[in-house]
Structure formats: structure tokens, C-alpha cells
C-alpha positions in Angstrom: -7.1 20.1 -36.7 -7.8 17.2 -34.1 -7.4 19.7 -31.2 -10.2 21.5 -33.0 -12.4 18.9 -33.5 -12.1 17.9 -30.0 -12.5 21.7 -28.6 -16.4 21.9 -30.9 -16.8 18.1 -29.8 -16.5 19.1 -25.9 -18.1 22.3 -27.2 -21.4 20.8 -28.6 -22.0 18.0 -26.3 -20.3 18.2 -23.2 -21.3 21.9 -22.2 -17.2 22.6 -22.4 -16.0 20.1 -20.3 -12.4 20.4 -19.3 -10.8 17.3 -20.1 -9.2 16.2 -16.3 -9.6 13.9 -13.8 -11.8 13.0 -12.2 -13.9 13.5 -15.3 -17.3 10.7 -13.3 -17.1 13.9 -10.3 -17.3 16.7 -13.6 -20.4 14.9 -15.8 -23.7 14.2 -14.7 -24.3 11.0 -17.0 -21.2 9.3 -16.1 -20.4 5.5 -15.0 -17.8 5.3 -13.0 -16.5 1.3 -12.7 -13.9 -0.9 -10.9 -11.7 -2.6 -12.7 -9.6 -4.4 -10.6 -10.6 -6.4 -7.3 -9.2 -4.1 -4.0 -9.5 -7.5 -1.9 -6.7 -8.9 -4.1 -3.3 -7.8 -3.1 -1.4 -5.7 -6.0 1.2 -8.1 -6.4 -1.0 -10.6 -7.4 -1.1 -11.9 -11.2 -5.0 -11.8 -10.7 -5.1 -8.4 -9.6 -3.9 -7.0 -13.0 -5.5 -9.8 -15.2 -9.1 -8.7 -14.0 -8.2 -5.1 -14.7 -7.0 -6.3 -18.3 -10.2 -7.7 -18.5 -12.8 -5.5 -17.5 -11.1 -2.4 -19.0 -10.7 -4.6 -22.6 -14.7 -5.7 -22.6 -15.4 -2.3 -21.4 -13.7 -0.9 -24.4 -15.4 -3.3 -26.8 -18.8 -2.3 -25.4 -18.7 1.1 -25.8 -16.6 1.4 -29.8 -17.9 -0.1 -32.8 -15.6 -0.5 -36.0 -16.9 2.3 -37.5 -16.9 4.9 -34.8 -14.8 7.8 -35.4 -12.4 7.5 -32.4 -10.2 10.6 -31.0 -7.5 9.5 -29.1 -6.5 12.4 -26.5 -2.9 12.1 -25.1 -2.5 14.7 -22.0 1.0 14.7 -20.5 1.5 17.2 -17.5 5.2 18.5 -17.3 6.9 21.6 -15.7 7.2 23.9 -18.0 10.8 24.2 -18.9 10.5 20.3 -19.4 11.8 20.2 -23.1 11.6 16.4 -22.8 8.5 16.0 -25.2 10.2 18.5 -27.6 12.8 16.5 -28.2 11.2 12.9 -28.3 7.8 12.7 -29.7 5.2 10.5 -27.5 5.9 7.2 -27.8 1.4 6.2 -27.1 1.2 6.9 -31.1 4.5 5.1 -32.0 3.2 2.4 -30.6 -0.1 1.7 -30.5 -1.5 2.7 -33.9 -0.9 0.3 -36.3 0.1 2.4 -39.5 3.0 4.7 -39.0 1.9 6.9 -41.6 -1.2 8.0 -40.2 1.3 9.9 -37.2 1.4 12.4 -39.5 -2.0 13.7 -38.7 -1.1 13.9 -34.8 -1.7 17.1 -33.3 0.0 18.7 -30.5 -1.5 21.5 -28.3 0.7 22.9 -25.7 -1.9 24.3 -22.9 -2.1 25.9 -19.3 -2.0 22.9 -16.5 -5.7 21.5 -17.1 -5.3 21.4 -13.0 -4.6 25.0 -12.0 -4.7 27.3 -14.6 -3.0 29.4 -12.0 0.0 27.2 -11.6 1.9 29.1 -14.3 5.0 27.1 -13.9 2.9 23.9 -15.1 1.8 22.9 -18.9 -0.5 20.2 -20.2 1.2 19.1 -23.5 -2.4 17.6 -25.6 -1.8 15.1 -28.3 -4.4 13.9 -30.8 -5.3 11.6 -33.3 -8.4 10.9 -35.0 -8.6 7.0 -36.0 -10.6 4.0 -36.2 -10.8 1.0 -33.9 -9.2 -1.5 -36.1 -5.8 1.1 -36.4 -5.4 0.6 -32.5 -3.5 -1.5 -31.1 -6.0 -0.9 -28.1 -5.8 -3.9 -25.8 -2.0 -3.4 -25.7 -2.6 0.3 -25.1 -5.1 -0.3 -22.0 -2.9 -3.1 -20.4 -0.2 -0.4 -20.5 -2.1 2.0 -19.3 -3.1 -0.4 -16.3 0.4 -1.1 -15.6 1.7 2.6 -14.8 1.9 2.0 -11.0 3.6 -0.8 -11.6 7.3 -0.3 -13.4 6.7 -2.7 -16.1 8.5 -2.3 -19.2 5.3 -1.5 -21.1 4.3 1.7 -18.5 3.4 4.7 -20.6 6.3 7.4 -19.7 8.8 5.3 -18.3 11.8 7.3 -19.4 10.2 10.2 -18.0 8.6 9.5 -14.9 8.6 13.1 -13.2 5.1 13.6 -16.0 2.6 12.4 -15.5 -0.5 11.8 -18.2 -4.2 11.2 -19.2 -5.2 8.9 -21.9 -8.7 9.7 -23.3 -10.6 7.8 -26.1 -13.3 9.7 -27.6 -16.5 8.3 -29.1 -17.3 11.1 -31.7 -20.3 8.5 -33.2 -21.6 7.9 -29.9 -20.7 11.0 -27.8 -18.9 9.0 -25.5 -15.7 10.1 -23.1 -13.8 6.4 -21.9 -11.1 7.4 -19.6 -8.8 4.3 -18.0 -7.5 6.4 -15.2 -5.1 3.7 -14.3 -5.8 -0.2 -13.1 -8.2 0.8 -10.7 -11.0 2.4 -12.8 -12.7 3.7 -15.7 -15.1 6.5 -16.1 -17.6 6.5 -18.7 -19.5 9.4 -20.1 -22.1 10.4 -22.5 -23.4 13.6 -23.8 -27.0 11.5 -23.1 -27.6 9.5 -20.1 -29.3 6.6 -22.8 -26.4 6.2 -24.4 -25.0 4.9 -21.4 -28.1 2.2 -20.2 -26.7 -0.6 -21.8 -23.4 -0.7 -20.0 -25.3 0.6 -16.4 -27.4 -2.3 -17.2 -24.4 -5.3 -19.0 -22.0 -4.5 -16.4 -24.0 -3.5 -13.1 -22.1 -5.5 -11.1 -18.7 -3.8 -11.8 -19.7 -0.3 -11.2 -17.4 1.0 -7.8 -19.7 0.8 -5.1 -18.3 4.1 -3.3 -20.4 5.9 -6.4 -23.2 3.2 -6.8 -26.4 5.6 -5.1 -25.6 8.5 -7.2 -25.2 6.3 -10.1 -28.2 3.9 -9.4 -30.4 7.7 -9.2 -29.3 8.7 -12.9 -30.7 5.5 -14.2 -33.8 4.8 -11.7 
């Protein structure tokens, strides 16, 4: 059901978009922004509590309380990898606040959404359709910042040969916010106006490797 509303979602305003990173290089009216400082060793407390920061207000920005959220779960295994089979994915366990509403989690099993040629690899797609207040979304991006870093809170850390893609989807706004890990965030919007206000709010944290191209989308 979720997987379905995700495929006509992608369908309708994305042009069929193939959910992968790196989604800013895929979309024309994408932001793609920094989250935490490269001048500021990794090491460094600072270096993770800007990322918490930046991806948190970024989040805030771009989903109301009443948007319909989709929260898209990719985990990339080999495909005799029965790991996921046997233990469901602990993202939904927890980070959504009501444990009844896991039983509306879909699970897609799909062709690697890297190479579709790569037959001996499988994207395992888990979704959930929810509101912002059933999230438990700022612990959910710090963990999502700490993957790289073997903190107790990383996303698959009892399976670390997978690796994975958390995407929350706008479906009010029409808006794709994908945390690739602590060093950025690509934003997306079916409309390049829907996307002004951040361009404009948070200028000065777009990555500047990307500024022109993003600085000619706006002008």
C-alpha cells in the first residue's frame, strides 16, 4: 500500500525518479546543503553538534504537523542476506512513537536501486506513511548523522556489511529530504517555488561545491 503510494507519488511529480543517491545530481530543483563544518576535525563534539543542528531546523523547515509524511527505509544487502528476514528493521521500532501503527509498514524487496544489473544485489524498501508528531525525528536524524561514527545509536549496527537510505517524503508539499549521512542533505521539490524559502532562510549553508548551479535555479 505505502510502496504504492510512493511509486504514483514519484510517478506524478518527480517524472519517476529512482529513489538513490545522489538524489541533488538526479533532480533539477534540488538544494543540496552542508550540514557539518569540513574545517572541524570529525572527532570533535562540534563537528556532530552542528550537523544535529542544521539537519533538525532543516527538517522543521520543510514539515508541518499536518503533512502527510512517507518515511522510505532502503537497506542494500546481498541477496542471500536473510538478515532482514529474520529481524525486522529496527528505524520503525524505534523511532515512531506508537507501536501499533508498525502494522501498516510495507516491505518491498527490489532489484539494487544501483545496478539493476548487479543481480546478486537487492534493495530491501520499507515504508510507513505517518505524521510528524508520531516521529521520533530528531532522534532518528542524529542517528542517521552518527553512521560513520560506531555510536550505539548508528542505524544497522548489528549488520554492518548493508548499507541504507533514509528518505522522508513530503506528500503535502512534494518534497524529497534525504540526510545522506552527517555531511549533507539534499532537498527536492516537484516545483522549484516550493523550495525558495529554504534557498533563501538558509543561503548560507548550502555546499558551496554546488552553489553556481544552485544559485542559476533560483536567479
Amino acid at each position: 500500500m505505502n510502496h504504492d503510494i510512493l511509486h504514483s507519488f514519484l510517478e506524478k511529480h518527480f517524472e519517476r525518479l529512482i529513489l538513490s543517491p545522489s538524489l541533488f545530481y538526479s533532480w533539477k530543483n534540488s538544494i543540496r546543503f552542508e550540514i557539518s563544518n569540513p574545517l572541524i576535525p570529525y572527532y570533535k563534539k562540534e563537528h556532530l553538534e552542528q550537523a544535529f543542528y542544521r539537519s533538525i531546523r532543516l527538517f522543521e523547515a520543510v514539515f508541518g504537523e499536518e503533512d502527510e509524511i512517507l518515511l522510505v527505509t532502503d537497506v542494500h544487502a546481498i541477496k542471500k542476506d536473510i538478515f532482514l528476514q529474520k529481524r525486522p528493521l529496527n528505524v520503525y521500532l524505534k523511532y515512531i512513537k506508537d507501536k501499533e501503527k508498525l502494522y501498516q509498514l510495507s516491505h518491498y524487496l527490489l532489484p539494487s536501486v544501483f545496478d539493476e544489473e548487479d543481480d546478486q544485489s537487492v534493495t530491501h524498501r520499507f515504508a510507513l506513511s505517518c505524521k510528524k508528531s508520531e516521529l521520533k525525528y530528531v532522534q532518528l536524524l542524529k542517528a542517521i548523522c552518527y553512521e560513520d561514527f560506531a555510536h550505539p545509536s548508528s542505524i544497522l549496527k548489528s549488520n554492518p556489511q548493508s548499507g541504507y537510505d533514509i528518505y522522508f517524503v513530503n506528500l503535502s508539499k512534494e518534497i524529497i529530504f534525504h540526510l545522506y549521512d552527517d555531511r549533507g542533505c539534499d532537498v527536492l521539490a516537484s516545483n522549484k517555488e516550493s523550495l525558495k524559502f529554504l534557498y533563501e532562510e538558509y543561503n548560507h549553508w548550502i555546499l558551496d561545491y554546488d552553489r553556481e548551479e544552485i544559485d542559476l535555479l533560483f536567479k
